[in-house]
C-alpha positions as a printed Julia matrix, in Angstrom:
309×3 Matrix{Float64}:
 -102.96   -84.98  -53.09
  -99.4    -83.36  -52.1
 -100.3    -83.11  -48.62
 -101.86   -86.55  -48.39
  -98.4    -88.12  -50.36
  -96.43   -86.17  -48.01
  -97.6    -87.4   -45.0
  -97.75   -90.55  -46.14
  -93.68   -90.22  -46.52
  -93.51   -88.74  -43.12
  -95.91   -91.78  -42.08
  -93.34   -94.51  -43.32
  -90.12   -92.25  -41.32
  -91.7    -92.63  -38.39
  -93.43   -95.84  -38.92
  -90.41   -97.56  -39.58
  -88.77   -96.3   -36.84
  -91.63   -97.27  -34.86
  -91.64  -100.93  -36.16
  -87.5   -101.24  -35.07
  -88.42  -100.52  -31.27
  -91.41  -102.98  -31.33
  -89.54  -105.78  -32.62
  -88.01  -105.85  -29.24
  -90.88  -105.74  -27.51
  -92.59  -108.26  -29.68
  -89.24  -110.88  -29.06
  -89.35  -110.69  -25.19
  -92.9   -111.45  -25.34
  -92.64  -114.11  -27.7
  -90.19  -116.04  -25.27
  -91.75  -114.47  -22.17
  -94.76  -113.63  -22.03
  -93.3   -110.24  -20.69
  -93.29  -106.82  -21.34
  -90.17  -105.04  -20.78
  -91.36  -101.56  -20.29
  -87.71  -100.31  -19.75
  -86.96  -101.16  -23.65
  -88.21   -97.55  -24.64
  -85.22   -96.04  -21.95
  -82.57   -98.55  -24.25
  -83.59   -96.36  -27.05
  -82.81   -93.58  -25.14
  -79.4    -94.52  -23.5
  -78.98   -95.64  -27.14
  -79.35   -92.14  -28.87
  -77.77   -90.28  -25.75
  -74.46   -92.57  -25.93
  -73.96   -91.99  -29.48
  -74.52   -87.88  -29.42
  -71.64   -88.22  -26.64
  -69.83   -90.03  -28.71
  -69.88   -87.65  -31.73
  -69.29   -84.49  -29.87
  -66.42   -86.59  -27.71
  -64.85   -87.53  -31.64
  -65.36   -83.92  -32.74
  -63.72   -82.29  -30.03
  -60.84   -84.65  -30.19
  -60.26   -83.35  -33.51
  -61.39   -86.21  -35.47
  -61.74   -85.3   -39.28
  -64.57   -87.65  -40.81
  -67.59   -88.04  -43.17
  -70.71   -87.11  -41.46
  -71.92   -90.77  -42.13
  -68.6    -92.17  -41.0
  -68.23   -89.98  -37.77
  -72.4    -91.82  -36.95
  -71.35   -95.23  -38.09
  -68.12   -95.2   -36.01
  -70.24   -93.77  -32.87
  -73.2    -96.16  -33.38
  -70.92   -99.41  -33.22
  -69.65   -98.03  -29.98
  -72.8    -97.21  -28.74
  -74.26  -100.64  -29.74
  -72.44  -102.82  -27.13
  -73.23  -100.47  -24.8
  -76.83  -100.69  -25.19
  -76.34  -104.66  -25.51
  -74.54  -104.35  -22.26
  -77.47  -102.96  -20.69
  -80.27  -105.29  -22.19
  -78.41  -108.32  -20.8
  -77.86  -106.37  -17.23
  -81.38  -105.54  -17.34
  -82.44  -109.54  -17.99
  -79.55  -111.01  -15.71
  -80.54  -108.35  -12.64
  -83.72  -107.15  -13.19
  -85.92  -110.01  -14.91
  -84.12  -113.54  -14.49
  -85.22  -113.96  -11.17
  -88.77  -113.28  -10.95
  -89.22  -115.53  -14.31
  -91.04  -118.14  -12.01
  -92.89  -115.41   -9.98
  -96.24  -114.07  -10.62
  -96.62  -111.96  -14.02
  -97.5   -108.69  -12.07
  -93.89  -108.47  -10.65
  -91.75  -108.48  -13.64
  -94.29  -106.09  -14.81
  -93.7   -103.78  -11.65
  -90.32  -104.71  -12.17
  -89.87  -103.44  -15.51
  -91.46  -100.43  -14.46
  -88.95   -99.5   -11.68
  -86.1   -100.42  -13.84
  -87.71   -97.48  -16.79
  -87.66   -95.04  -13.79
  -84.52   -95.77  -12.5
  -82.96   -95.65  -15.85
  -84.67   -92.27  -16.79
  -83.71   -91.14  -13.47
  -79.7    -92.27  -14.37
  -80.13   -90.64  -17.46
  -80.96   -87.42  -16.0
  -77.77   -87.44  -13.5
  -75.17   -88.31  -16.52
  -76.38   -85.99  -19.02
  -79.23   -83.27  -17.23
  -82.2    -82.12  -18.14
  -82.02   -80.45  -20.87
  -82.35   -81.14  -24.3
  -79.01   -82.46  -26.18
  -79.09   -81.34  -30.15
  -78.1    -83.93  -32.52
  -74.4    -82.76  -34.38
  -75.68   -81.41  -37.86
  -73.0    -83.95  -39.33
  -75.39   -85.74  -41.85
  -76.87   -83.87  -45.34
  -80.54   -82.63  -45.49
  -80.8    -82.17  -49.13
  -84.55   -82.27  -50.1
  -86.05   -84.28  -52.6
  -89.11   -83.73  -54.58
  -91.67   -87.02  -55.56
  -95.21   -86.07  -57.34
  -95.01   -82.22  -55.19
  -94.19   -84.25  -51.66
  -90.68   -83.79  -49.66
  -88.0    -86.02  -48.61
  -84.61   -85.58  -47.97
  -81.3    -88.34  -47.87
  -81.69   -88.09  -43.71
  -85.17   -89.49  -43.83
  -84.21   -91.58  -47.29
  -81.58   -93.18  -45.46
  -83.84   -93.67  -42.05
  -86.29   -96.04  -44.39
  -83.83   -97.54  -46.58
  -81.41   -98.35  -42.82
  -84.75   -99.68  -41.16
  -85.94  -101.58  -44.01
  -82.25  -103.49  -43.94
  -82.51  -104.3   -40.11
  -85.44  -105.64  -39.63
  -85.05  -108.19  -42.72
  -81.67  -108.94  -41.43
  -83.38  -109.74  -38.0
  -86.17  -111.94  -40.25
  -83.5   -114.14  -41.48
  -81.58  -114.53  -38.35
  -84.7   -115.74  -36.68
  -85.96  -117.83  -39.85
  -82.27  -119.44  -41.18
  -80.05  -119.39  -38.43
  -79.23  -121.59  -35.19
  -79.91  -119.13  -33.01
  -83.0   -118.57  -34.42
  -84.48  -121.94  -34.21
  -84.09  -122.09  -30.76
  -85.58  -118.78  -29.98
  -88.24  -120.33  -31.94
  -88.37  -123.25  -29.98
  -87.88  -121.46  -26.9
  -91.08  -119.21  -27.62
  -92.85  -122.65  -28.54
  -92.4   -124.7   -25.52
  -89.47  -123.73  -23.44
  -89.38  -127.02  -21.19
  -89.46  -128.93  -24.17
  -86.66  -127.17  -25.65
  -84.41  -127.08  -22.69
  -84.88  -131.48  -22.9
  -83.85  -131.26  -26.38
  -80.32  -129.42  -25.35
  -81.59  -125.28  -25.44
  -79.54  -123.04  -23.31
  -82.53  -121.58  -22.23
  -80.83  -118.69  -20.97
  -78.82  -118.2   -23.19
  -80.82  -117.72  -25.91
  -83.25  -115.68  -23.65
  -80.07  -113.49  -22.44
  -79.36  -113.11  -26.37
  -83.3   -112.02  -26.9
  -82.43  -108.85  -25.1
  -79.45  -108.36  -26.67
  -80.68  -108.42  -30.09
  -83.24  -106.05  -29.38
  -81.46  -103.69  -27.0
  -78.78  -103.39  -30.58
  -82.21  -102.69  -32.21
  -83.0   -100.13  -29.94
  -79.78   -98.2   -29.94
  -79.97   -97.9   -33.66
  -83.91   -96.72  -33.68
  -82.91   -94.34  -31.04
  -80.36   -92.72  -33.51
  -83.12   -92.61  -35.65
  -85.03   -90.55  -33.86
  -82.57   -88.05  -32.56
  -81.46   -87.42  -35.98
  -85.1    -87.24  -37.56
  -85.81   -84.63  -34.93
  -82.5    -83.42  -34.64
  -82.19   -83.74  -30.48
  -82.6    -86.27  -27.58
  -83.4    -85.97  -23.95
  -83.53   -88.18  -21.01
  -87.29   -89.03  -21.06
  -87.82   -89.32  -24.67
  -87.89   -93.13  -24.28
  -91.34   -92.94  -22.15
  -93.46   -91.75  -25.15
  -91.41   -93.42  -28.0
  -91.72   -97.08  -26.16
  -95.46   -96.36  -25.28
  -95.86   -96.16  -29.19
  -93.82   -98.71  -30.42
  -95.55  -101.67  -27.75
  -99.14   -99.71  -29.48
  -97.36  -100.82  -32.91
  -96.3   -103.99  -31.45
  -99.8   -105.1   -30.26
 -101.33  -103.29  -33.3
  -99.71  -105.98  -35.38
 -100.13  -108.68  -33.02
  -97.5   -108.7   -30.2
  -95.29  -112.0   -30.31
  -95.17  -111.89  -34.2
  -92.41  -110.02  -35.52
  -93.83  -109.04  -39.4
  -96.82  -107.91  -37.35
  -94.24  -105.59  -35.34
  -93.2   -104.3   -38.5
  -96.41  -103.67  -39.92
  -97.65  -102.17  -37.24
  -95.37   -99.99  -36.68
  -95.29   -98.82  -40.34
  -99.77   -98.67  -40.08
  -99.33   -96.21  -36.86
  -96.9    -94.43  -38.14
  -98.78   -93.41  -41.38
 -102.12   -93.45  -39.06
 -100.62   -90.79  -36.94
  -99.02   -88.76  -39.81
 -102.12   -88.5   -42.07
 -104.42   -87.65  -39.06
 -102.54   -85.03  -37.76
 -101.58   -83.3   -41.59
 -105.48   -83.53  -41.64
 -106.8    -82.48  -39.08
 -103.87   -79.79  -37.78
 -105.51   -77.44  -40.59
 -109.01   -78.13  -39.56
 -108.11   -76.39  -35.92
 -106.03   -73.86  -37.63
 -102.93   -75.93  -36.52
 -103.36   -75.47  -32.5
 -104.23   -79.19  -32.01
 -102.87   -81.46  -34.89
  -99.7    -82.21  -32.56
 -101.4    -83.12  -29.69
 -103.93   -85.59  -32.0
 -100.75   -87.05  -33.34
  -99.84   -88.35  -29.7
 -103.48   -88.95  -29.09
 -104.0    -91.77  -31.98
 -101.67   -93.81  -30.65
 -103.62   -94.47  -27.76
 -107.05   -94.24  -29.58
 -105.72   -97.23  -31.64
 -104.54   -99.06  -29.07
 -107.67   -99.0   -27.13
 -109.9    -99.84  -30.48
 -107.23  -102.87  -31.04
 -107.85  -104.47  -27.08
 -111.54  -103.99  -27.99
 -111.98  -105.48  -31.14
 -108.85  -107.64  -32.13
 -106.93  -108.5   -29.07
 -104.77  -110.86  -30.65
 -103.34  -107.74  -32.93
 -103.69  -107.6   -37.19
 -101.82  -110.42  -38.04
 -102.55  -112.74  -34.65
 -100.32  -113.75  -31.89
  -97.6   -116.09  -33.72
  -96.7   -118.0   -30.43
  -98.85  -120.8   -28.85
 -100.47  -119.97  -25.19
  -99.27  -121.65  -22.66
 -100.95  -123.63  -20.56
């Protein structure tokens, strides 16, 4: 019962970062029908900016909280990230909008490698540690482990992504990505900036991806230029887990593959004396992904946009 509680904790970590990178890929599909493969290398660029940041603040002599010190480096590393997502839309994506799907999906493509590949020049190959600014004090629930770090991953997560809800639900902004997604002719007759609001898609989730990309250099306490390749693989197997173009689906399934891949591999790393557990944990991503397109295309919860015609 420990073990099964505490990878059910480790499930939710991971599971809610998981859910915070697939609600960008689930809002660029829901307005365009695209994948944007390159969103996993905005979580990198995200994570990479802000270790910078910290070490740059550190070695400057800067005396702050842990917290404080990531705070003040995330909101600088946000607009950078932002930054990017609109360059990547404006450049990279704007112009083939009109053109056959398979070349904004080539598109998005080149633009991961070329991004992994700028990533690689700025800050090498090697592995950058995250700054052991933040506290790992453990907690105990029912004989399971947890400390403030992962505490504060769930708790941070948990606030974005209901924030984003009620952006898209309550605001004006919202209700046109809504109508956007819906019929984006339509709404462009009834006064959309239909750019705009597909410029400010990408945006909003590139923000969203520097802060899960944080998330995961602290949780594993490092960050390196192709982390983004695996991590966005996952999170779009979240995203059409829960039903890609629906944005509670994102976020549950994100959370479900999290906790699928932590249980499996606390199970089944002791069954094979702990040689293959980590490699299954990788592996049921995939093997969910491919049971999903077989037997539920349209994801848990159902694809929340209309198809076009």
């Amino acid at each position: 019962m420990d073990i099964f509680l505490q990878q059910i904790l480790n499930g939710l970590v991971v599971g809610s970062i998981y859910a915070l990178i697939a609600l960008g890929y689930t809002m660029v599909y829901g307005i365009l029908q695209l994948i944007n493969f390159a969103h996993g290398e905005v979580v990198m660029v995200g994570a990479m900016v802000t270790i910078t940041i910290i070490n740059l603040l550190t070695g400057f002599g800067i005396d702050l909280p842990g917290a404080a010190l990531l705070l003040v480096s995330l909101m600088l590393a946000i607009p950078v990230t932002m930054a990017l997502g609109y360059g990547i839309e404006r450049v990279a994506y704007r112009p083939l909008r009109k053109a056959p799907r398979l070349a904004p999906l080539i598109t998005a493509i080149g633009v991961s490698i070329v991004l992994q590949q700028a990533a690689m020049l700025i800050w090498g190959r090697n592995y950058r540690q995250f700054p052991p600014i933040l506290s790992h004090e453990v907690h105990t629930i029912f004989g399971a482990s947890i400390t403030d770090l992962q505490i504060a991953i769930i708790v941070l997560a948990v606030g974005v992504m209901v924030g984003l809800l009620l952006m898209v639900e309550r605001t004006k902004l919202g209700r046109a990505m809504r109508a956007v997604a819906q019929n984006p002719a339509v709404a462009g007759l009834m006064g959309v900036n239909i750019n705009y609001v597909i410029s400010m898609t990408f945006v909003i989730g590139s923000a969203l991806g520097a802060i899960a990309g944080v998330m995961v250099a602290a949780n594993y306490g490092q960050a390196h230029a192709y982390m983004g390749f695996m991590i966005g693989l996952k999170a779009f197997t979240a995203a059409v887990l829960g039903g890609i173009g629906n944005l509670a689906g994102a976020v549950a399934g994100g959370i479900l593959l999290g906790v699928i891949e932590s249980v499996g591999a606390g199970y089944i790393g002791p069954l094979t004396n702990n040689f293959l557990g980590s490699h299954y944990q990788d592996i049921f991503a995939f093997m969910v992904l491919i049971l999903v397109l077989v037997f539920r295309p349209s994801g848990l919860l159902g694809e929340r946009v209309a198809e076009r015609a």
